[in-house]
C-alpha positions as a Markdown table, in Angstrom:
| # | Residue | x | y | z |
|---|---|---|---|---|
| 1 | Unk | -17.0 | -30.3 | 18.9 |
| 2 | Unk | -14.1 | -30.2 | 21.1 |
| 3 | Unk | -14.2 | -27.9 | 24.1 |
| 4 | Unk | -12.3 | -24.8 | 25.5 |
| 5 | Unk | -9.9 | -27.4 | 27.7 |
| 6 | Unk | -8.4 | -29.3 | 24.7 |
| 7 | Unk | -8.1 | -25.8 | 22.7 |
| 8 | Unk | -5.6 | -25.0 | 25.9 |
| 9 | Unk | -4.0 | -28.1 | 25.8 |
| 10 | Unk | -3.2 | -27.8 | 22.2 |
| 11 | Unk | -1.8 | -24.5 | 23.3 |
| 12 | Unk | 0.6 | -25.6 | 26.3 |
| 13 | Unk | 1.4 | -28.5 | 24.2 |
| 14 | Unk | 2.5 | -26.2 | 21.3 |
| 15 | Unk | 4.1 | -23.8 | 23.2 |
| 16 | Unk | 6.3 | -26.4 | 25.2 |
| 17 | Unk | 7.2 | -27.9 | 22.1 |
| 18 | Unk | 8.7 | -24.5 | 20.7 |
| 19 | Unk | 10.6 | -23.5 | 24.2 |
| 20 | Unk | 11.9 | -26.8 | 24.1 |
| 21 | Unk | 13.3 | -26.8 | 20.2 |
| 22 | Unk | 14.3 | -23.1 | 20.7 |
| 23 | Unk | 16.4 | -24.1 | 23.8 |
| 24 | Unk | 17.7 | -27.1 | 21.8 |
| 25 | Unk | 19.0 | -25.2 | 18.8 |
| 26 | Unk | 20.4 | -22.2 | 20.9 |
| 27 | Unk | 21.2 | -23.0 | 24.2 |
| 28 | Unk | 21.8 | -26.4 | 24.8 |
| 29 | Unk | 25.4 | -27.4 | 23.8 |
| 30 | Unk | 25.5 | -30.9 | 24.5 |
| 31 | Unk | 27.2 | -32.9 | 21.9 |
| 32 | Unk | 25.7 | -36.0 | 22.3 |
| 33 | Unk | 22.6 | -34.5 | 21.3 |
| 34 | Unk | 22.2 | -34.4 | 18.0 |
| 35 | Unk | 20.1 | -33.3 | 14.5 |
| 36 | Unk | 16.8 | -33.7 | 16.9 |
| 37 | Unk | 12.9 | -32.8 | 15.7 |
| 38 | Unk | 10.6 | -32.6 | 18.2 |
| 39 | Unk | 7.5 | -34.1 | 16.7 |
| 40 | Unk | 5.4 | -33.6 | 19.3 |
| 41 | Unk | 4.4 | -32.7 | 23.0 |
| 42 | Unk | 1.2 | -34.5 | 24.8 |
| 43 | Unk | 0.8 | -32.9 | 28.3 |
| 44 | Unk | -1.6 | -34.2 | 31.0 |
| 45 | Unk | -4.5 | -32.8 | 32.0 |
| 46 | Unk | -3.0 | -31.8 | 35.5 |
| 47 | Unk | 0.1 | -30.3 | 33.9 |
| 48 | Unk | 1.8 | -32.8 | 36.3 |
| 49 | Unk | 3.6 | -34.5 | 33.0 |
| 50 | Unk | 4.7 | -33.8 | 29.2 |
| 51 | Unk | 5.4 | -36.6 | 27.0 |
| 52 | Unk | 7.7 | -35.2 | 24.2 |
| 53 | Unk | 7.9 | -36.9 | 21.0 |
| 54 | Unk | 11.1 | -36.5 | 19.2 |
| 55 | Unk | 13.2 | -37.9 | 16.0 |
| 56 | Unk | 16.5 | -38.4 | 15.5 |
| 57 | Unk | 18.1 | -38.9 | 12.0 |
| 58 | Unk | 21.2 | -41.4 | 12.3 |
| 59 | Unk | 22.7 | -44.6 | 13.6 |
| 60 | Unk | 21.1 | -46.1 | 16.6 |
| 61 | Unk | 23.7 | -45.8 | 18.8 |
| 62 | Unk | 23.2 | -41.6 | 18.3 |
| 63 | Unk | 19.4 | -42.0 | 19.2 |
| 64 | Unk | 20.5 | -43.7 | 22.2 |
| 65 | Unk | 23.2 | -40.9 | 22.8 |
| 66 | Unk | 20.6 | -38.3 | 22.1 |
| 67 | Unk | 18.0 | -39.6 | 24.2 |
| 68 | Unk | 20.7 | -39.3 | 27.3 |
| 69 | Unk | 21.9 | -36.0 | 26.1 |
| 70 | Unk | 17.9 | -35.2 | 26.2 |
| 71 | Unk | 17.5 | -37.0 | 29.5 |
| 72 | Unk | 20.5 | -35.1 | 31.4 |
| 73 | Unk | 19.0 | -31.6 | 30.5 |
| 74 | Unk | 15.1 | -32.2 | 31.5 |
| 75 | Unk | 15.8 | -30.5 | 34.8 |
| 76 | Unk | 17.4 | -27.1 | 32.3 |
| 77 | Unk | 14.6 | -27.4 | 30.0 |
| 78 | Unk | 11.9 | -28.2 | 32.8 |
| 79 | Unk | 12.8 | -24.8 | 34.3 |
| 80 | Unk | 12.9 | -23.2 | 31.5 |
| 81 | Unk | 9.3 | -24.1 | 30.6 |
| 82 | Unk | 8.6 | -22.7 | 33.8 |
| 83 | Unk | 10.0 | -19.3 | 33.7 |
| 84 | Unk | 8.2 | -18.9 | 29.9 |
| 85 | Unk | 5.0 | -20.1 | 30.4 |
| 86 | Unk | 3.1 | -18.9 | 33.8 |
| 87 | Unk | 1.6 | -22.3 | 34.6 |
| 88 | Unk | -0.2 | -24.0 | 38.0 |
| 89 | Unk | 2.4 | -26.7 | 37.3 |
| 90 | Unk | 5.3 | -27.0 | 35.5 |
| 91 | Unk | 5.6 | -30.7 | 34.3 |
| 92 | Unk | 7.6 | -33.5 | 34.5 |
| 93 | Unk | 9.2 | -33.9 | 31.3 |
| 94 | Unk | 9.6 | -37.4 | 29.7 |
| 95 | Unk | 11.3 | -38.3 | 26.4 |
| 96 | Unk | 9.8 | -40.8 | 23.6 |
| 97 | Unk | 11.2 | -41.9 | 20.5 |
| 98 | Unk | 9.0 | -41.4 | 17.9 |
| 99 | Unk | 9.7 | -44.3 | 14.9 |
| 100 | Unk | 7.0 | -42.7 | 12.3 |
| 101 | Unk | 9.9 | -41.4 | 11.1 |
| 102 | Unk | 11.5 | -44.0 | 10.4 |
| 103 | Unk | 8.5 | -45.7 | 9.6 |
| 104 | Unk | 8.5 | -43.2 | 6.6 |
| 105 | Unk | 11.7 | -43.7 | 5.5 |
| 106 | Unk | 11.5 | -47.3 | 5.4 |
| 107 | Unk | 8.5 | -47.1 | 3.3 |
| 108 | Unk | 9.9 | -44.5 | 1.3 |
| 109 | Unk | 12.9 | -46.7 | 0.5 |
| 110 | Unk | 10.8 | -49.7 | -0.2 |
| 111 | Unk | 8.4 | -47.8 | -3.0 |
| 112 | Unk | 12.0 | -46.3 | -4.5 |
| 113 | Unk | 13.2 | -50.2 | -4.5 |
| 114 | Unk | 10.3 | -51.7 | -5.7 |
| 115 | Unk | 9.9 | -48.9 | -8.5 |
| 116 | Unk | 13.8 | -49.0 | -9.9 |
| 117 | Unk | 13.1 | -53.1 | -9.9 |
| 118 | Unk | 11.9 | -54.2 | -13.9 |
| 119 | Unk | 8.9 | -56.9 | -13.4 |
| 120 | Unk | 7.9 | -58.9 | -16.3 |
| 121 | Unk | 10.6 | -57.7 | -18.8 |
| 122 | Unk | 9.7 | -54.1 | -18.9 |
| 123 | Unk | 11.7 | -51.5 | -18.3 |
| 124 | Unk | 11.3 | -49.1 | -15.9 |
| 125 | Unk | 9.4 | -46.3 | -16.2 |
| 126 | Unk | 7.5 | -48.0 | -19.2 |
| 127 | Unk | 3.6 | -48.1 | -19.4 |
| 128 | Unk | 2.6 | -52.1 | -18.8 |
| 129 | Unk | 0.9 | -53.6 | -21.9 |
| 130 | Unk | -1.2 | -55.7 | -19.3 |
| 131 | Unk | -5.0 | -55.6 | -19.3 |
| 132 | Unk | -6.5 | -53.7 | -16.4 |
| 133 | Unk | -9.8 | -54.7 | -14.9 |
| 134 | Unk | -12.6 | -52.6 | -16.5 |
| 135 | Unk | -10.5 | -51.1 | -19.0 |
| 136 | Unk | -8.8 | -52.2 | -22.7 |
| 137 | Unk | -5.5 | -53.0 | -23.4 |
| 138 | Unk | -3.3 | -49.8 | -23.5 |
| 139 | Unk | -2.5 | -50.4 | -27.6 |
| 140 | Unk | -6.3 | -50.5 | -28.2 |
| 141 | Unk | -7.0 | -46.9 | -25.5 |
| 142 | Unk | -3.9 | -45.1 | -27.8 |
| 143 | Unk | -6.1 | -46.2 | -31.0 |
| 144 | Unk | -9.2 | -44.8 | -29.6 |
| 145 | Unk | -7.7 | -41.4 | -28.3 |
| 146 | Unk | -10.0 | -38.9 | -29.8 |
| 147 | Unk | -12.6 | -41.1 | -31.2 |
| 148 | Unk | -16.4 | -39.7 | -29.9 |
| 149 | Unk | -18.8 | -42.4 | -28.6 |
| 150 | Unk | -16.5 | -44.9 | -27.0 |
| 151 | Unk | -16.1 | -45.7 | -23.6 |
């Protein structure tokens, strides 16, 4: 079971997350940033540092442009942290990339190739006549659909 401590760190980590992306959507108006999800905030123990995890959708060179956008208001957003949330520390903010997203979409775009591509002459979208391992060929299942004592 996890203890008290990492119940309040899921807290500060939350809650640093939303003063950030609130700050981001209504307050910050630097145009380099851009169409930015924060993902995710990990915070140290100490509070001494936040790692925040964030995506960008878009060319590389507007994930680069975003990351400085992010980098030249950590001092705003830092200070911001620190007049919401009442902490010992207020900490050191750091940005990371976070590719899971992109990850995803790669994967995504792979599954959509790979299902729009015909293999073996069929058409797309149509049930293979192939036999499956443990099973019968699909013309002799559609014969025995409703027939009682086979398996």
């Amino acid at each position: 079971m996890r203890s008290t401590s990492s119940y309040r760190m899921r807290r500060v980590n939350e809650a640093i997350r939303e003063i950030i992306g609130i700050a981001l959507a209504q307050e910050i108006k630097d145009p380099r940033i851009g169409f930015v999800t924060l993902t995710g905030v990990e915070t140290a123990p100490d509070l001494s540092h936040a790692r925040v995890f964030y995506s960008v959708y878009g060319k590389q060179s507007e994930k680069e442009a975003t990351l400085a956008g992010l980098v030249a208001a950590r001092a705003y957003l830092r200070r911001r942290i620190g007049d919401e949330l009442h902490l010992k520390r207020t900490p050191e903010l750091e940005f990371t990339y976070d590719s899971t997203v992109d990850q995803g979409l790669r994967i995504q775009a792979i599954l959509r190739s790979t299902s729009q591509r015909p293999s073996g002459g069929e058409e797309p979208g149509e049930p293979s006549q192939g036999h499956f391992e443990g099973s019968r060929p699909v013309e002799d299942q559609a014969e025995g659909v409703g027939q009682e004592g086979e398996s």
